[in-house]
C-alpha positions in Angstrom: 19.7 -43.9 80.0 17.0 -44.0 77.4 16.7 -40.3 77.4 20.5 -39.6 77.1 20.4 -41.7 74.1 17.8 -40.2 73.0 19.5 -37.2 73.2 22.5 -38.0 71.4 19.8 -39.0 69.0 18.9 -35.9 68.2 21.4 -34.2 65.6 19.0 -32.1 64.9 18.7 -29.9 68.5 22.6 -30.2 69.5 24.8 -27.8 68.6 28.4 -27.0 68.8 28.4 -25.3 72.4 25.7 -27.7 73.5 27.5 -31.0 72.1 30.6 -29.7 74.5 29.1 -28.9 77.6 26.9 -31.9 77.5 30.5 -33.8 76.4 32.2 -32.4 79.6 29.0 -33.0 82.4 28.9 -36.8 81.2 31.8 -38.2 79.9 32.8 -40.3 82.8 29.1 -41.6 83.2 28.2 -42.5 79.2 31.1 -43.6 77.0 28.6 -44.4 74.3 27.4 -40.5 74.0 30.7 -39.1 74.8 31.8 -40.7 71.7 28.7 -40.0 69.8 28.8 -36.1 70.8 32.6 -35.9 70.4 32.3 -36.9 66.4 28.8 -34.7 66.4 30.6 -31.1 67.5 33.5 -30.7 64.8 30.7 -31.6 61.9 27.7 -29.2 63.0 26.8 -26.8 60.2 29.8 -27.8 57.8 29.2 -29.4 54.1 27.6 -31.5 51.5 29.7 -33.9 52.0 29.1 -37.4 54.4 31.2 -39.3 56.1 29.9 -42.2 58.3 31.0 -44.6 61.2 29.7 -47.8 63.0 29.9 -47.5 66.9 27.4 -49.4 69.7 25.0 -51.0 67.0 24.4 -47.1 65.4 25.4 -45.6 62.1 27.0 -42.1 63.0 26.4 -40.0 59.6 28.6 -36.8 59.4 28.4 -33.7 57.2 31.7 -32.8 56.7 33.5 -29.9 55.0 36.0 -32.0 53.4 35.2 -33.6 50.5 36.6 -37.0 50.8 34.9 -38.7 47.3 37.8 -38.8 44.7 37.2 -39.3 41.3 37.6 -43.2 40.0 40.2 -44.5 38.4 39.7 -46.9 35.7 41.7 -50.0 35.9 42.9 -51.4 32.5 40.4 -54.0 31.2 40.4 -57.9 32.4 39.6 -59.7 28.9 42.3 -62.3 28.2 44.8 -60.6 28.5 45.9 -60.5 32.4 47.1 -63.5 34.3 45.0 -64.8 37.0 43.0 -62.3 39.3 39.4 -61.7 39.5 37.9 -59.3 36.9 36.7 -55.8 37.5 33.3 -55.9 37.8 31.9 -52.0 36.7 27.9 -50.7 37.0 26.1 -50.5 33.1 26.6 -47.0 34.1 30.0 -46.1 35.1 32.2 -44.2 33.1 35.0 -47.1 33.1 32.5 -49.2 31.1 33.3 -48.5 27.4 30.3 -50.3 26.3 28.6 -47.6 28.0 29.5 -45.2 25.0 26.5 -43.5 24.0 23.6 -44.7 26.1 21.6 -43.2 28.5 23.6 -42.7 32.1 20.8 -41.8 34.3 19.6 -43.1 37.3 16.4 -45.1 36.9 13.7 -43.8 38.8 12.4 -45.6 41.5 9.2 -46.5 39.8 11.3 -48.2 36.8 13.3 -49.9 39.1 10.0 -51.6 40.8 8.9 -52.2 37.8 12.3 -54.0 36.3 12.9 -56.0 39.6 8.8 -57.0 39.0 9.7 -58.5 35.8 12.7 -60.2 37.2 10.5 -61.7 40.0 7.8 -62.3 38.1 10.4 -64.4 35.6 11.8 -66.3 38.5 9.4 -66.9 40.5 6.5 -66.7 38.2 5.2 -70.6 39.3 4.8 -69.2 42.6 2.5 -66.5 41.9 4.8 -63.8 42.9 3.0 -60.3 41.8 4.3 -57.3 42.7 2.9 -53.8 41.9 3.8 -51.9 39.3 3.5 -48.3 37.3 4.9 -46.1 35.6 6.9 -46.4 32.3 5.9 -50.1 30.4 8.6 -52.8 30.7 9.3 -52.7 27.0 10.8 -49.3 27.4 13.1 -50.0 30.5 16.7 -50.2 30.0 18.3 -54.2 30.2 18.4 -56.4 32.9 22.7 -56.3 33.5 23.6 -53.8 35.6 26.6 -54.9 36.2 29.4 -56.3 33.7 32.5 -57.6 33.4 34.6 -58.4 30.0 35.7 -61.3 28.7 36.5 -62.9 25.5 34.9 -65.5 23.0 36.3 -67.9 20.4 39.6 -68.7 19.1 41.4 -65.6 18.1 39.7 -63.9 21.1 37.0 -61.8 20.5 36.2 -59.4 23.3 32.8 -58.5 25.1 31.6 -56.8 28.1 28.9 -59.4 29.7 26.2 -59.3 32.6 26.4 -62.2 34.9 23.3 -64.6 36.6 23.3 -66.7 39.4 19.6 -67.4 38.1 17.8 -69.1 35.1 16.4 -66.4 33.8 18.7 -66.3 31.1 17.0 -69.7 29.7 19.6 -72.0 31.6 22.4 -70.9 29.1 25.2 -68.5 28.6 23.7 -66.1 25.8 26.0 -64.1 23.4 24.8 -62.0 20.7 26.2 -63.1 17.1 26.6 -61.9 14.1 24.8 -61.6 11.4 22.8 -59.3 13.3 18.8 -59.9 12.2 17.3 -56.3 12.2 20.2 -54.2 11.6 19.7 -53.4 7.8 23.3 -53.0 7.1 24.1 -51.3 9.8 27.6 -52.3 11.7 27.1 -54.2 15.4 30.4 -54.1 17.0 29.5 -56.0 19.8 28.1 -58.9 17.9 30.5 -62.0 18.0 31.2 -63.5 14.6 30.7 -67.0 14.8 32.6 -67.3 11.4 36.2 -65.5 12.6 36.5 -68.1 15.5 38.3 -71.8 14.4 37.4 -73.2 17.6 33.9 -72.7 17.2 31.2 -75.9 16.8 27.2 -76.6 16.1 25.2 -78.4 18.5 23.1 -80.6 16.5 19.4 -81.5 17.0 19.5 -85.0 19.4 22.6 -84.1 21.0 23.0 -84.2 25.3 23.8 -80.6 24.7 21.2 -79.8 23.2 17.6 -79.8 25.1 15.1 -78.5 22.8 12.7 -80.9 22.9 11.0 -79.1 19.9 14.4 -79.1 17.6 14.4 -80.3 13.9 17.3 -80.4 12.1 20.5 -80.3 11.8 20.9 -77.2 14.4 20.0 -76.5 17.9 18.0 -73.6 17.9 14.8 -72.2 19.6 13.0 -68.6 19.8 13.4 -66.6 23.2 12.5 -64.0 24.8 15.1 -61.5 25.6 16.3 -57.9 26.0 12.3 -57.0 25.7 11.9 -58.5 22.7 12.0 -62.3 20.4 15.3 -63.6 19.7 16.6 -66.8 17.4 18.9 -68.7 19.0 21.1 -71.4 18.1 23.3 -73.7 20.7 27.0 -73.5 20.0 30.5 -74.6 22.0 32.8 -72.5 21.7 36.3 -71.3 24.0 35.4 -69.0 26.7 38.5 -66.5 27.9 38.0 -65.2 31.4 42.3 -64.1 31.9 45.5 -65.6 29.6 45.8 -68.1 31.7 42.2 -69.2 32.7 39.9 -70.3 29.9 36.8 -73.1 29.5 37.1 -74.6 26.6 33.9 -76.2 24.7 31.4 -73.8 27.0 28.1 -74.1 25.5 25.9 -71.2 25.1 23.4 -69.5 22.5 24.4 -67.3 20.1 21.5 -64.7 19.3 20.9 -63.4 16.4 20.6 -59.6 17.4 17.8 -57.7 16.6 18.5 -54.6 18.5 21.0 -52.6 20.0 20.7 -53.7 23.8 19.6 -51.0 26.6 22.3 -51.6 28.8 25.3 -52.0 26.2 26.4 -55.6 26.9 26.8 -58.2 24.4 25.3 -61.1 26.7 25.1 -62.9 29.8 27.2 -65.4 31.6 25.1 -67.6 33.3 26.4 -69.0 36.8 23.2 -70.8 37.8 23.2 -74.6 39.2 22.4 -75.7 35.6 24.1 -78.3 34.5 25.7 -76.1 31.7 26.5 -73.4 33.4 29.9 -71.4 33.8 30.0 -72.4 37.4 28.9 -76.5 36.8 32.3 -76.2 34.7 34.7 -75.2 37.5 36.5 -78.0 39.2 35.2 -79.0 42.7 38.5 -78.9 45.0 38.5 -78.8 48.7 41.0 -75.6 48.3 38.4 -73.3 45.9 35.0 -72.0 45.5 33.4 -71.9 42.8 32.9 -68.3 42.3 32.4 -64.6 44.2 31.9 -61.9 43.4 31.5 -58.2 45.2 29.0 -55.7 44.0 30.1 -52.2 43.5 27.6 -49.3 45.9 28.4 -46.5 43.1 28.3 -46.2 39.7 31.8 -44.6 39.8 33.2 -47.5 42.0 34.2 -51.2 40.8 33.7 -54.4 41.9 34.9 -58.4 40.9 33.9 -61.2 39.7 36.4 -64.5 40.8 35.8 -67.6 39.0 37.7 -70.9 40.8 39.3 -69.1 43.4 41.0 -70.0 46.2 38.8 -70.2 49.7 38.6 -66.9 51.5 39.4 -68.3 54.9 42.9 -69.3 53.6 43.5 -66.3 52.7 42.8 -65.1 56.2 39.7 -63.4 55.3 36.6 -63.4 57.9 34.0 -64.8 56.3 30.7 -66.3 57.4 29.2 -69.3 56.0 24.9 -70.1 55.2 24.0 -73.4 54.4 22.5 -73.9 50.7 19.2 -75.8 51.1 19.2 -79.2 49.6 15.2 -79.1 48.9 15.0 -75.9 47.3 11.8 -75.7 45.2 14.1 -73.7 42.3 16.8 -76.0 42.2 18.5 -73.8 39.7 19.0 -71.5 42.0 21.5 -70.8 45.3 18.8 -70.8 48.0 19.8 -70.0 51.5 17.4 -69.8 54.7 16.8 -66.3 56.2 15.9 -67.3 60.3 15.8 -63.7 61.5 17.2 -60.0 61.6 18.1 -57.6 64.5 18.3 -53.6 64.3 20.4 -51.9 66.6 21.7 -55.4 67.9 17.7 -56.2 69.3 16.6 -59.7 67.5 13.3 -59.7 65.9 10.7 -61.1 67.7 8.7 -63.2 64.7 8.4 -67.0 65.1 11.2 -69.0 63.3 8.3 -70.8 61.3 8.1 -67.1 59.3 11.1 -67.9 58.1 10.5 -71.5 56.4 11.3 -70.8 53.0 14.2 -70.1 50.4 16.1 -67.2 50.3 18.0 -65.7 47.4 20.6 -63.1 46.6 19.8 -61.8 43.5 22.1 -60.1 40.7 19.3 -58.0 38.8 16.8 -57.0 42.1 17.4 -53.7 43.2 15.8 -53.9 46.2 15.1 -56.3 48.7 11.8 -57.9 49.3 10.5 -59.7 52.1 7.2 -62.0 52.4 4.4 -59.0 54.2 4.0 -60.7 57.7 8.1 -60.5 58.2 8.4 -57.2 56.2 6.1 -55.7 58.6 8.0 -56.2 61.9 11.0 -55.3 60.3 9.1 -51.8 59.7 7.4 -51.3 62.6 10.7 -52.1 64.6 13.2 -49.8 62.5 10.2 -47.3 62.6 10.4 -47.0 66.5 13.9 -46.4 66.1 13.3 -43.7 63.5 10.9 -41.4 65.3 13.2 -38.8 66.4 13.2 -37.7 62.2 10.6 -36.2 60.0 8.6 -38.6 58.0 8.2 -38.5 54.5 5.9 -39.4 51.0 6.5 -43.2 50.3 8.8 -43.4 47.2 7.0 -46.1 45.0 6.2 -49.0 47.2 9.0 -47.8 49.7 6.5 -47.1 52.3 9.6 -46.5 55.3 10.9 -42.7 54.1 12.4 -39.6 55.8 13.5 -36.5 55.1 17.3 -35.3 56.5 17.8 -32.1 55.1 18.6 -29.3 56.9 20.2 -31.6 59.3 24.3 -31.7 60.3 24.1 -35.6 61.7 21.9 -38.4 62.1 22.3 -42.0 63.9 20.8 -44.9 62.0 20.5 -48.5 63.8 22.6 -51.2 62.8 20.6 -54.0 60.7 21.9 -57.6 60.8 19.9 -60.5 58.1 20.9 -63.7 60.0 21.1 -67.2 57.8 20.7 -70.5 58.8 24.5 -71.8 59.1 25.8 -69.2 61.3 26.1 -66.4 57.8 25.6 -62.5 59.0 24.8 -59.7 56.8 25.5 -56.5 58.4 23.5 -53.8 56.1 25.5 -49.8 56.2 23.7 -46.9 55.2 24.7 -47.2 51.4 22.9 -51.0 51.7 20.0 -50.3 54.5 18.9 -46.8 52.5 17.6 -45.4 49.6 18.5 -41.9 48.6 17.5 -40.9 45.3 20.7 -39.0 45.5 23.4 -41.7 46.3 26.1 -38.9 47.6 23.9 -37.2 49.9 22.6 -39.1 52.8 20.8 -35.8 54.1 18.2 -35.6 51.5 14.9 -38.0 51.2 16.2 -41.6 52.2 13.7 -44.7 52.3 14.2 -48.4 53.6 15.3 -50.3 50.6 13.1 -52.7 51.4 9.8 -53.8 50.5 6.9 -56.3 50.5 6.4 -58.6 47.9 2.8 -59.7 48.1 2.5 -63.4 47.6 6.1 -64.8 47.8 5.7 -67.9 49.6 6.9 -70.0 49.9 10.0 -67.9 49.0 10.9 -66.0 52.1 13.2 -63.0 50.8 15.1 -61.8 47.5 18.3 -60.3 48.8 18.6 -57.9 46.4 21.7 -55.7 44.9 21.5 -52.7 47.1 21.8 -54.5 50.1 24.5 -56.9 48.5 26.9 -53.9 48.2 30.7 -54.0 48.9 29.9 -57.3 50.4 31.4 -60.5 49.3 29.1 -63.0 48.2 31.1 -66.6 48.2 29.5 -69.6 46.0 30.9 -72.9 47.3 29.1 -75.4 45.7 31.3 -78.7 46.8 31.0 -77.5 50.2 27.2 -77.0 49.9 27.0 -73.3 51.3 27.0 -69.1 50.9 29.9 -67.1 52.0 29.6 -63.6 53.0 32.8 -61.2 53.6 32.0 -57.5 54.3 33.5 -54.4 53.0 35.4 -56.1 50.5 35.3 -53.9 47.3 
C-alpha cells in the first residue's frame, strides 16, 4: 500500500499512458490512487497555470492549460458611505488600493520580510528576549509595517483614509492617524494628512485626564514622542468621530494624531488599533451575546481582497462552520489575543511532541509574514513534513526557510495536509497558498519553502501565527465569549 502511494506520489515518473493503465489494473483495489491518477492524466505536460484540490489528507497540485486566474475587480470603496457590511480589506500592494499610487509594488524579498517580521517580534515580544536573525537591507529602509488596509473616515465632515489594522500594541496602545500640519514637509501638500482644524467634532485631551496616560505630560495637551514608520514622531491625544459605514460610527474614539514627518512606505495614513487595550476600537464595541467583536479575513494575493467586520453578528448564526480556541486568561501580554497551540498533524498523522511543548501563548499576528515556532516544536514539524517530502528534489534554504524544494519541470505534485490544533477544539487547516512559500505566488512549480521557521528564544511564547498562513481564513475575535474563531475559505 505504501508503495502504491508512493507511486501516485510520484508526478514526476507517471505519464499519460502510464497514469491509464495503472488507472485500469487498480481501480477497484485503491480508490485513493484511482482518484489521484484520474486528475494526474488530463494535466501531464499542459501549462503554467495551477489548479489544486484536497482529497485523503493530500494537496493534489495540477498544471493546467486553462488559465483560470481572472483579473480583479475593484469593489467601490467602504469609507462612510455604505450601509452596514464589512469593509474590503486590500494588500498595500494591490492595484484596488489608491493609496498605493506611486509607491513601490514589488514583492519584498524574503530576506526583508525576515527582517520586518524581526522587528515586529522583536517590538512585541522584546521582554522576552525574542531575537531572530537577520540580514540584508537595514530596517530603516524597509517599506511600513500595514500590509493590509482598509478605509475609513475621521472627524465631522468625514475626512477619508486608508488605515492598517493591529490586533497588537505595537502601535503604542492607541489608534494613530497622521495630522496635519505635516512637520518635515517644507510646504509641500500631504493629502493624506487629517486636518484636525476642518473637523467640528474634534477635542484635546488635556494633561491629567483618564484619557490621557503619559505619565511624563505637562501642559495643557497630551502629547508624547514615538517611534513610528522608522523614524520619531510628536504625538498629541485627541477624540474625535470615527466612520467605519453611514450607519456605523464611534463617536469620541481616542487616538494620536502625528504630526507627519514623512511620506509613509506603505501609503496609509495610520493604524487602527484592535488590541485588548482599554482604548482600543475593539474595547469600544458593545458586548452582546448575538456579536463578536470583530473578524476579519486576510486576502492570499495582492490582486485579491479581503474584510474587516467590526460588531458583527456570530458566524454560527449565520450558519457558518466555525471552530472556536479558548483565549488564555493568564496571558503574559495581556494586550494581546493569546490562544494555546497543543499540536499539529500532516497528512492527518498527529505530532508526536509532549503536550508540555506546547505551554505557552500563541498569537495570530497581522504584520508577521511568516510563522514561527519555538526550535524544539519547529523541528518535528520539519523532520515530519520532510519524510513526507522525499519523493522531490531539495533545494538552497531561502533566508531562514531551511524546508525548500524545487518543482519545476514537474506536471503535478501531492503535498500533505497540515492541521495547527488549539486548545478549545479550533482547527487550522493550512492549503498550499498558506503551508508554502513561492517566491512566485502564481506558480506552485517553481522553488517553494515551508513558511515556517524557528524563532530562537521565544519562550515562553509558543508560536506567532503569522499572515501567510492566516490566508482566506476567518479569524473571529469574541471577546465576551472569551475565545478565537476560525472559518476557512472565507474570502
Amino acid at each position: 500500500m505504501r508503495a502504491q502511494q508512493e507511486q501516485c506520489y510520484r508526478p514526476t515518473y507517471i505519464t499519460q499512458a502510464s497514469a491509464i493503465e495503472l488507472t485500469s489494473k487498480m481501480s477497484s483495489a485503491i480508490p485513493s490512487l484511482l482518484f489521484c491518477l484520474l486528475l494526474l492524466a488530463p494535466q501531464l505536460g499542459s501549462s503554467y497555470h495551477t489548479s489544486s484540490n484536497s482529497h485523503s489528507g493530500r494537496h493534489v497540485v495540477l498544471r493546467s492549460s486553462h488559465d483560470s486566474r481572472v483579473p480583479p475587480s475593484c469593489p467601490p470603496v467602504h469609507s462612510g458611505d455604505d450601509d452596514g457590511g464589512p469593509l474590503p480589506v486590500m494588500h498595500r500592494r494591490s492595484a484596488c488600493t489608491p493609496s498605493s499610487a506611486g509607491l513601490d509594488q514589488s514583492k519584498p524579498s524574503v530576506r526583508d520580510t525576515f527582517d520586518r517580521d524581526a522587528l515586529r517580534l522583536s517590538t512585541l515580544f522584546g521582554k522576552s528576549g525574542v531575537t531572530i536573525p537577520s540580514t540584508g537591507t537595514p530596517l530603516a529602509a524597509l517599506p511600513g509595517a500595514s500590509e493590509y488596509h482598509v478605509a475609513v473616515g475621521f472627524g465631522t465632515p468625514v475626512q477619508k483614509f486608508h488605515v492598517g489594522f493591529d490586533t497588537g500594541s505595537a502601535s503604542a496602545g492607541a489608534t494613530l492617524l497622521q495630522c496635519k500640519p505635516c512637520a518635515g514637509a517644507r510646504g509641500a501638500p500631504c493629502p493624506r494628512a487629517f486636518d484636525p482644524s476642518k473637523s467640528t467634532s474634534l477635542a484635546h485631551v488635556p494633561c491629567g485626564s483618564p484619557d490621557c496616560d503619559v505619565s511624563e505630560c505637562r501642559g495643557r495637551r497630551c502629547t508624547r514622542t514615538l517611534n513610528w514608520k522608522n523614524g520619531l514622531q510628536n504625538a498629541t491625544f485627541v477624540t474625535d468621530t470615527l466612520t467605519l459605514t453611514r450607519s456605523v460610527t464611534v463617536d469620541k474614539l481616542r487616538f494620536f494624531c502625528l504630526e507627519m514627518a514623512a511620506r509613509s512606505g506603505d501609503g496609509s495614513s495610520g493604524i487602527l488599533d484592535l488590541s485588548r487595550d482599554r482604548h482600543s476600537l475593539a474595547s469600544r464595541v458593545a458586548p452582546s451575546p448575538a456579536t463578536v467583536t470583530f473578524s476579519y479575513c486576510l486576502p492570499s494575493y495582492a490582486d485579491s481582497i479581503g474584510f474587516l467586520s467590526v460588531g458583527a453578528a456570530r458566524p454560527e448564526l449565520a450558519g457558518h462552520n466555525v471552530s472556536y480556541a479558548t483565549l488564555r486568561s493568564k496571558a503574559l501580554h495581556p494586550n494581546l489575543y493569546s490562544v494555546q497551540l497543543v499540536g499539529f498533524s500532516i497528512a492527518g498523522r498527529d505530532s508526536k511532541i509532549s503536550p508540555i511543548k506546547f505551554v505557552g501563548d500563541t498569537v495570530f499576528e497581522l504584520h508577521t509574514t511568516f510563522t514561527y515556532l519555538r526550535p524544539d516544536v519547529y523541528a518535528v514539524l520539519r523532520e515530519q513534513f520532510k519524510g513526507w517530502m522525499r519523493p522531490y528534489r531539495a533545494a538552497p534554504p531561502l533566508g531562514d526557510l531551511d524546508t525548500c524544494y524545487d518543482f519545476s519541470g514537474l506536471s503535478a505534485l501531492i503535498l500533505p495536509d497540515v492541521t495547527l490544533r488549539f486548545k478549545g477544539g479550533a482547527t487550522m487547516d493550512l492549503d498550499i497558498e498558506n503551508l508554502m512559500y513561492f517566491e512566485d505566488p502564481g506558480n506552485h512549480f517553481s522553488v517553494g519553502c515551508l513558511a515556517f521557521a524557528a524563532a530562537r528564544t521565544l519562550e515562553p511564547v509558543v508560536a506567532v501565527i503569522g499572515t501567510l498562513a492566516q490566508g482566506m481564513t476567518e479569524v473571529v475575535y469574541d471577546v465576551l465569549g472569551g475565545k478565537v474563531g476560525l472559518i476557512p475559505r472565507r474570502c
